[in-house]
C-alpha positions as CSV (number, residue, x, y, z in Angstrom):
1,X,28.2,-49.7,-14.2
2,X,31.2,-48.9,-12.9
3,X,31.7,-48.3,-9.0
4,X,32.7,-44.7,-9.4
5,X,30.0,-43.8,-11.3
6,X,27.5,-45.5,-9.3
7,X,28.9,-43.8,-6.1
8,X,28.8,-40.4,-8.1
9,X,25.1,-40.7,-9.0
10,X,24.2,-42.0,-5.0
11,X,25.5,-38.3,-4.3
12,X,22.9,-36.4,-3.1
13,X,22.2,-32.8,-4.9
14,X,23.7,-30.1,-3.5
15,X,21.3,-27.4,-2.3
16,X,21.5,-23.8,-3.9
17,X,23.3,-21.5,-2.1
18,X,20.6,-19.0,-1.4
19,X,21.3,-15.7,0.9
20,X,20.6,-15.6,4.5
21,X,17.6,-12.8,3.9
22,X,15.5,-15.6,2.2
23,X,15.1,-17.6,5.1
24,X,13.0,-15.0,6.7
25,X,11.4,-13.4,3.7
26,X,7.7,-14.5,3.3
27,X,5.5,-14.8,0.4
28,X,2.6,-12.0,0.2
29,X,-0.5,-13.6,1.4
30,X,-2.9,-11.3,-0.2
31,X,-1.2,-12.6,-3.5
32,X,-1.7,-16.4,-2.5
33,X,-5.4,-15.5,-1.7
34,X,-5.6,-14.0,-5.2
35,X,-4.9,-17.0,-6.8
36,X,-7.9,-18.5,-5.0
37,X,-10.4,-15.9,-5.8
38,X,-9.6,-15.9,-9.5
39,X,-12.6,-18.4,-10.1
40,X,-15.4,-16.4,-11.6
41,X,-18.0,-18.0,-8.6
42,X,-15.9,-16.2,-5.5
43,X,-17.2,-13.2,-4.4
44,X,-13.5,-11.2,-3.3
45,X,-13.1,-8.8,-0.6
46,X,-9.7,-9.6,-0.3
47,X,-7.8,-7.7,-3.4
48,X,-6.8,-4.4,-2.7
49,X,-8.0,-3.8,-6.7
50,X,-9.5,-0.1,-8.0
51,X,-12.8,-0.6,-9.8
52,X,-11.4,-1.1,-13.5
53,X,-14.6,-0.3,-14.6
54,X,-13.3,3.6,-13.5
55,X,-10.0,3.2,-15.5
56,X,-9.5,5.9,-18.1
57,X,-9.3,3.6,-21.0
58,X,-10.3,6.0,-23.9
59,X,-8.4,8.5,-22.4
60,X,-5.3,6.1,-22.1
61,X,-5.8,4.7,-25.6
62,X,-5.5,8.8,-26.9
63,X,-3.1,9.5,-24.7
64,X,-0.6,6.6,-26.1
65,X,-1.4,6.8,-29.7
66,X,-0.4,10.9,-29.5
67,X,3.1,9.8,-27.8
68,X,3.8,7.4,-30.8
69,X,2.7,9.3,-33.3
70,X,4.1,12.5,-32.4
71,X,8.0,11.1,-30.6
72,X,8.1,7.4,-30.9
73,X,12.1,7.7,-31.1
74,X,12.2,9.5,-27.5
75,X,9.6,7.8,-26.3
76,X,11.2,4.3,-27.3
77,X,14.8,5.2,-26.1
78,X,16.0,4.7,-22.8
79,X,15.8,7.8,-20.7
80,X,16.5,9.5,-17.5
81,X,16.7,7.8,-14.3
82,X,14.7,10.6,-12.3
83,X,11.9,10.2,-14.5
84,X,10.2,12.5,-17.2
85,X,10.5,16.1,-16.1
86,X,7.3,17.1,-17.0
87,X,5.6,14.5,-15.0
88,X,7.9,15.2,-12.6
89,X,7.1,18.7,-13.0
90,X,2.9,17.7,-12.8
91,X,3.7,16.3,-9.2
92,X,5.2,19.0,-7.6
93,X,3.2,21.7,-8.7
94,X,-0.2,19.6,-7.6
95,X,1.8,18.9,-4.3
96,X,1.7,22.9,-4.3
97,X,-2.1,23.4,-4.9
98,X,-3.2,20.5,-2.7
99,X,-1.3,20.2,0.2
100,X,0.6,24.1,0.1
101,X,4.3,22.5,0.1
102,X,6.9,24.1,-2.3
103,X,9.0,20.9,-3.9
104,X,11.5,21.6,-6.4
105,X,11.0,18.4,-9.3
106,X,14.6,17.7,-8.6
107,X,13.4,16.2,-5.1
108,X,10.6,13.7,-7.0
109,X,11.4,10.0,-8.8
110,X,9.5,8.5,-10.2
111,X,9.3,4.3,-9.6
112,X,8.2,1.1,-10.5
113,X,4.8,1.8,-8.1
114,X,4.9,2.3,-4.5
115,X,6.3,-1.1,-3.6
116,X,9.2,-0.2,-5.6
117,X,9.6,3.1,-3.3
118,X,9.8,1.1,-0.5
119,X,12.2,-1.5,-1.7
120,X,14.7,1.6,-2.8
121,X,14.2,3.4,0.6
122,X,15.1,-0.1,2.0
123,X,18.1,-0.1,0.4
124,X,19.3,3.4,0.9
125,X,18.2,2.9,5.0
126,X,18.5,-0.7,6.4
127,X,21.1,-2.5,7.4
128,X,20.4,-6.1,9.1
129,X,19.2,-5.5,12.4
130,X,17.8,-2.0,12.1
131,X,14.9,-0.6,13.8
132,X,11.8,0.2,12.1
133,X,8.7,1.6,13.7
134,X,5.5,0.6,11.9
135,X,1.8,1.0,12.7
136,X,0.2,-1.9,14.3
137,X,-1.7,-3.4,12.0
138,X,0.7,-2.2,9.3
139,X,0.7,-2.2,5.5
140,X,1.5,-5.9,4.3
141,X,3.6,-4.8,1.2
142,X,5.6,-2.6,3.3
143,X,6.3,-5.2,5.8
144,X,7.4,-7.9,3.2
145,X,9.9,-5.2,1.3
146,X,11.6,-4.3,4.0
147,X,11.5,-7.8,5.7
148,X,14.4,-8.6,3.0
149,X,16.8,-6.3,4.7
150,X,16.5,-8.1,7.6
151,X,15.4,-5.5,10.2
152,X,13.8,-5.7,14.0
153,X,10.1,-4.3,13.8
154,X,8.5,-2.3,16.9
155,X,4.7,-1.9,16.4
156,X,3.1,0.9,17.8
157,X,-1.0,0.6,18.0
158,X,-3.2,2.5,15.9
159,X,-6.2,4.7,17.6
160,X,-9.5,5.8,16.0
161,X,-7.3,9.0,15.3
162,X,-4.4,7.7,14.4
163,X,-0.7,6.1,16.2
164,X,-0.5,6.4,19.6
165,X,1.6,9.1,20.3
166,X,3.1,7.9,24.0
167,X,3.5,4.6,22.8
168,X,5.4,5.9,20.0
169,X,7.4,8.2,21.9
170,X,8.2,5.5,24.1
171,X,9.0,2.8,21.2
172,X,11.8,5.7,20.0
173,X,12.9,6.3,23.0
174,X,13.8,2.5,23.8
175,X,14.8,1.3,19.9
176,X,17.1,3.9,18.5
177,X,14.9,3.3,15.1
178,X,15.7,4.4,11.9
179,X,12.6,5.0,10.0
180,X,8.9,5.7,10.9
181,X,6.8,4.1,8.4
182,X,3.0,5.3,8.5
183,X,0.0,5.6,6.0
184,X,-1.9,8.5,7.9
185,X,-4.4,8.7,5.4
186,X,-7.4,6.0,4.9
187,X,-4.6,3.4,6.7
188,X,-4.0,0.1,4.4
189,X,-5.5,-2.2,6.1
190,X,-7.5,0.0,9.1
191,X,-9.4,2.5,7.0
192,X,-8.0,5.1,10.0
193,X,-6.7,8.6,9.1
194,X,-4.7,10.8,11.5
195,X,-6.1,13.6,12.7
196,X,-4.6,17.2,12.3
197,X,-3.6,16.9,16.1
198,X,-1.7,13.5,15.1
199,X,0.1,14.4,12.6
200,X,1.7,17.7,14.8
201,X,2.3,15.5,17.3
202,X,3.6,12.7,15.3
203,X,6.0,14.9,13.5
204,X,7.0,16.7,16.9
205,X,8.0,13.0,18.0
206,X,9.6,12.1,15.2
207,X,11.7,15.5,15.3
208,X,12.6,14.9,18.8
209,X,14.1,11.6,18.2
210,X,15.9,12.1,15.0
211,X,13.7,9.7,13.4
212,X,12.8,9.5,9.3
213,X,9.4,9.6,8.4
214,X,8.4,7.4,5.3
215,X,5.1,8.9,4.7
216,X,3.3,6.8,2.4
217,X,0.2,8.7,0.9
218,X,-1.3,6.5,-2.2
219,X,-4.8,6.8,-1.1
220,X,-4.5,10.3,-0.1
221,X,-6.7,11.8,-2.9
222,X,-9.7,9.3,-2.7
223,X,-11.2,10.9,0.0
224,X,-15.4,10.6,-0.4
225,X,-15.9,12.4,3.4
226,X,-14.7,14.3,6.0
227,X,-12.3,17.0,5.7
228,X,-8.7,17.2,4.1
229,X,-5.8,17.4,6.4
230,X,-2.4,18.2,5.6
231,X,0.7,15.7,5.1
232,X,3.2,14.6,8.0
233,X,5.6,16.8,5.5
234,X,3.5,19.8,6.2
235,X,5.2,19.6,9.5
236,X,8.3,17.5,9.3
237,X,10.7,18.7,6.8
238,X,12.5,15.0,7.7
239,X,10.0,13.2,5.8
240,X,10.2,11.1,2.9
241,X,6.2,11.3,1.0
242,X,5.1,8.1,-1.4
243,X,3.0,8.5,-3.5
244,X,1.3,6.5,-6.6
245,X,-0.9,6.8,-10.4
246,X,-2.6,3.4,-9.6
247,X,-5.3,4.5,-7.1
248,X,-6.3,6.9,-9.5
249,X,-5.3,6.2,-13.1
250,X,-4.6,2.3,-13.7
251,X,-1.9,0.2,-11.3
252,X,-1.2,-1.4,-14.7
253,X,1.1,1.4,-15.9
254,X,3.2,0.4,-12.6
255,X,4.3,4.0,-11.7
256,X,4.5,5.9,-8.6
257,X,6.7,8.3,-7.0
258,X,9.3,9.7,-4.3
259,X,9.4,12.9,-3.0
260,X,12.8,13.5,-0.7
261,X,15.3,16.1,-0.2
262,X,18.7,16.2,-2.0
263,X,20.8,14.4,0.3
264,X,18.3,11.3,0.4
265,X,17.7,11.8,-3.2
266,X,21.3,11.4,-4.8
267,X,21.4,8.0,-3.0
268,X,17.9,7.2,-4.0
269,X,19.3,8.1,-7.4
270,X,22.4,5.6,-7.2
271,X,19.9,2.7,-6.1
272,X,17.4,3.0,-8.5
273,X,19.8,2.8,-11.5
274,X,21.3,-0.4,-10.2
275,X,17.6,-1.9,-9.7
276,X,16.5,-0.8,-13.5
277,X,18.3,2.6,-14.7
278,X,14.7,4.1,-15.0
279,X,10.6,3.5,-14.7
280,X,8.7,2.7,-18.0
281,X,9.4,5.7,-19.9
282,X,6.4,4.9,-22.1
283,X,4.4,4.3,-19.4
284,X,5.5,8.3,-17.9
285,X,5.2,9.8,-21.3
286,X,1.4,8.1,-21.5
287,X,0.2,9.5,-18.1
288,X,1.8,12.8,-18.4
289,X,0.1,13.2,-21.7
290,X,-3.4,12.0,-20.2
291,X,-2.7,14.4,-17.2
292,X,-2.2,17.3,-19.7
293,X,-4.9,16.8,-22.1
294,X,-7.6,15.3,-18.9
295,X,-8.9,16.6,-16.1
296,X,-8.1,14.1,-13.3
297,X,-9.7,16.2,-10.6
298,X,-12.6,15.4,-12.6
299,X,-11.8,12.0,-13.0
300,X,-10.8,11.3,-9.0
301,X,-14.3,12.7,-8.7
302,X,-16.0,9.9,-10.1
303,X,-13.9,7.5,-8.3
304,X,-14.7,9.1,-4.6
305,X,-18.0,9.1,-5.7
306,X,-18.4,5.2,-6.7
307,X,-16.1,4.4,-3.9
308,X,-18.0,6.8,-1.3
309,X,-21.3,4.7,-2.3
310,X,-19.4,1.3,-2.3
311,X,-18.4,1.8,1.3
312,X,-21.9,3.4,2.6
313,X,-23.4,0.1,1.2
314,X,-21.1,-2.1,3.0
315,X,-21.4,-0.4,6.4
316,X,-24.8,-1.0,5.9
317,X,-24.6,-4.4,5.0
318,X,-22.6,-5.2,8.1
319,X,-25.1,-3.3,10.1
320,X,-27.7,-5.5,9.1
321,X,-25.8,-8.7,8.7
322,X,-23.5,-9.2,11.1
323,X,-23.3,-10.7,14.5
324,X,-23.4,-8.7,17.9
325,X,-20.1,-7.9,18.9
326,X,-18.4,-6.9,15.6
327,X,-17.0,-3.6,15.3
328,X,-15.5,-2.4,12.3
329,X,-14.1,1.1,11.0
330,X,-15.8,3.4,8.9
331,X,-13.2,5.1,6.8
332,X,-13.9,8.5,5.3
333,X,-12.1,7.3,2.3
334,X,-9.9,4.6,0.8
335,X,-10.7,1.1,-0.1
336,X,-10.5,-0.7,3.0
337,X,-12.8,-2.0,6.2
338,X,-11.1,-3.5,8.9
339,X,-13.3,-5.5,11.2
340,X,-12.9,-7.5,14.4
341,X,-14.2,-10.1,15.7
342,X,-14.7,-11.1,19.3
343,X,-11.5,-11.8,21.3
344,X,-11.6,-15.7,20.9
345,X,-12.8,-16.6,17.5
346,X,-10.0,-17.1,14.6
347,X,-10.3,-14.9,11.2
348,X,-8.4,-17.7,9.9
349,X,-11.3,-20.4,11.0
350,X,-13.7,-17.8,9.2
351,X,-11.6,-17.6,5.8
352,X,-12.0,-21.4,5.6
353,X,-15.6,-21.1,6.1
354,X,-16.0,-18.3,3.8
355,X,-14.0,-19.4,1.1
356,X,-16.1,-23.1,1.2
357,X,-19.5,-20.0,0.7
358,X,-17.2,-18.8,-2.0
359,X,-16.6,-15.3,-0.2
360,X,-12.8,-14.4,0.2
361,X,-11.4,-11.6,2.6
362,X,-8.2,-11.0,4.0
363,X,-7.1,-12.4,7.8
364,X,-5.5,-9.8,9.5
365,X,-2.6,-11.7,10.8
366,X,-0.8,-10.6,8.5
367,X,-0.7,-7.3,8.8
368,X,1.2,-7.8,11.8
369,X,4.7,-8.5,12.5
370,X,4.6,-10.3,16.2
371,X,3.1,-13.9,16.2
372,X,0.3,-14.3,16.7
373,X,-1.4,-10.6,16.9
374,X,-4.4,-9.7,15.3
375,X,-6.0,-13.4,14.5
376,X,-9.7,-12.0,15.2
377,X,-9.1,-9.4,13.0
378,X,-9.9,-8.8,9.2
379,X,-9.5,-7.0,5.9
380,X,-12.7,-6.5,3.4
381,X,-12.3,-4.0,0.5
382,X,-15.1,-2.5,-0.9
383,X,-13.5,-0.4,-4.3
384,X,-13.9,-3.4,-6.5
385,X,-17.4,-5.2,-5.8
386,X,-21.1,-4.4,-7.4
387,X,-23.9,-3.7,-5.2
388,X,-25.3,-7.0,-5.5
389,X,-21.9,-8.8,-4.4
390,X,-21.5,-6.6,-1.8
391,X,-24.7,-7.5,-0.2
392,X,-24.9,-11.6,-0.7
393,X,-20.9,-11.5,0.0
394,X,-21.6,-9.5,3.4
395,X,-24.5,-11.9,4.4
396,X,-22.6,-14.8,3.3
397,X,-19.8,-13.9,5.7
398,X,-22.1,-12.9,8.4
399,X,-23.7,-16.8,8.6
400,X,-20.1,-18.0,8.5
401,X,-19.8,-15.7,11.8
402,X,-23.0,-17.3,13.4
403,X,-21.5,-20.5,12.2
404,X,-18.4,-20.1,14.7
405,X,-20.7,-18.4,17.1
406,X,-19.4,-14.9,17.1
């Protein structure tokens, strides 16, 4: 071999060239924990899954075949980048019977799902170094998205009621933030919902400051107790809702929704057909069709009702299972339990005992942006588990608790 080309091949590879963003962007944990609990034995509260055995299959299965049989050409063609007016048109006037606000169908987009809302509100907002306010614990999804735009979090703490309103007066007043990102209805991962009072005050807050509410509303409808209360939008005009078909139709068809005013809007617009031109038109032509020829108030019925039992027997599970000192929420709706554990034992030393009892559940760490924070906390969801599991995965996890002496 010649010298040259031995001295070529001693080169060592160059690296790829990735952008900065990546070095701080994470991987979703509740993904890498759903690769684990894909063996048939685990019992998983970790997935944030609706029951599919509450999808609307048949309905689906109708609803498709009348699409293709009826407009296949249309419905095969690329289309609009606001999404299908009719659905479009569904959305607004439900927004109108169920929470009293007048949206014109010009202000609604429909997505990819709710992460893709996020990831095009990113884009339209952040710049590297930006402030955004979330709730402390926070939704995980929403902290990865807009984690690639490289902004500074401020947490503000979550009460039984909902954000602490002096804290988060005090967080605006110090961070000049942007956007206001909240769930104020059955929380992802808390289970909390904001009282009437908190959401006046939040949105008095918010006005005072200047501040962009990102409302984010996909488990609004699931509610199996309590009263309804109206939106953040209800009293902040400044607010940008989110909402989403997969909590109550089937995450599958990947579709969710904006709703923002004009100005926001047209640069939602200009993002949205640089990520993709439009949603699945297929999949918007199928649910529209189900929503006309369905009743989904009907069919959310049947899902509060499972979920409403699902919950009651894991709050009675817990009560009879677990440890002294464990408190946990008791959502009026939702998928989600958020428990904590005493002050000094790891929910990451209990995952590795769980998971070895083949039960899974999500740490809370993660939902948390500061190191550190919530590591005796965790997530269990209830939506997606039979009675049985519920009970042997609750009393499994309970003796992994007396195991670390909690």
């Amino acid at each position: 071999m010649k010298t040259d080309e031995k001295s070529s091949l001693e080169k060592p590879v160059q690296l790829y060239r990735f952008a900065d963003r990546m070095e701080n962007s994470r991987k979703s944990f509740i993904r890498e924990i759903l690769k684990i609990t894909q063996q048939p034995e685990i019992i998983s509260f970790a997935g944030g899954l609706p029951n599919p055995a509450l999808f609307p299959a048949e309905q689906l299965a109708a609803a498709a075949a009348k699409v293709m049989s009826e407009d296949a050409a249309n419905v095969l063609q690329y289309s609009t980048t606001e999404g299908y007016l009719p659905l479009r048109e569904f959305i607004a006037q439900r927004y109108l019977e169920k929470s009293g606000l007048e949206i014109d169908p010009s202000e609604i987009l429909i997505t990819n799902g709710s992460q893709q809302s996020l990831d095009l509100i990113g884009k339209v907002f952040l710049n590297k170094g930006d402030r955004v306010v979330i709730e402390s614990p926070g939704y995980l999804g929403a902290i990865q998205s807009f984690s690639i735009f490289e902004p500074e979090f401020r947490e503000v703490p979550l009460l039984d009621d909902g954000i602490d309103i002096d804290a988060l007066d005090k967080t605006l007043e110090e961070s000049d933030a942007k956007l206001f990102y909240t769930v104020p209805t059955f929380q992802n991962p808390s289970g909390v919902t904001y009282s009437k009072e908190k959401r006046e005050a939040t949105a008095k807050v918010l006005d005072k400051h200047g501040v962009v509410c990102v409302e984010d509303n996909a488990y609004g409808e699931l509610r199996f107790a309590g009263e309804d209360v109206p939106t953040i939008r209800n009293y902040l005009e400044n607010t940008i809702l989110m909402g989403s078909f997969s909590k109550i139709i089937a995450p599958g068809l990947r579709l969710g929704w904006i709703c923002a005013k004009k100005d926001i809007m047209e640069r939602l617009l200009v993002v949205k057909q640089a990520a993709d031109l439009h949603s699945n038109y297929l999949s918007q032509r199928i649910i529209c069709q189900y929503l006309l020829d369905n009743d989904v108030d009907r069919h959310i019925s049947k899902i509060k009702d499972a979920y409403g039992s699902s919950r009651d027997h894991m709050i009675d599970m817990m009560a009879r299972y677990f440890p002294e000192g464990i408190s946990y929420t008791k959502p009026e709706g939702g998928m989600f339990v958020w428990v904590t554990l005493p002050e000094d034992v790891s929910s990451m030393d209990l995952f590795d005992l769980a998971i070895k009892e083949n039960v899974a559940f999500v740490p809370g760490s993660p939902f948390y942006t500061k190191e550190g924070a919530g590591s005796n906390t965790l997530r269990l969801n209830y939506s997606n588990s039979d009675p049985d599991d519920i009970e042997e995965g609750i009393k499994r996890l309970a003796a992994c608790m007396e195991k670390l002496s909690c």
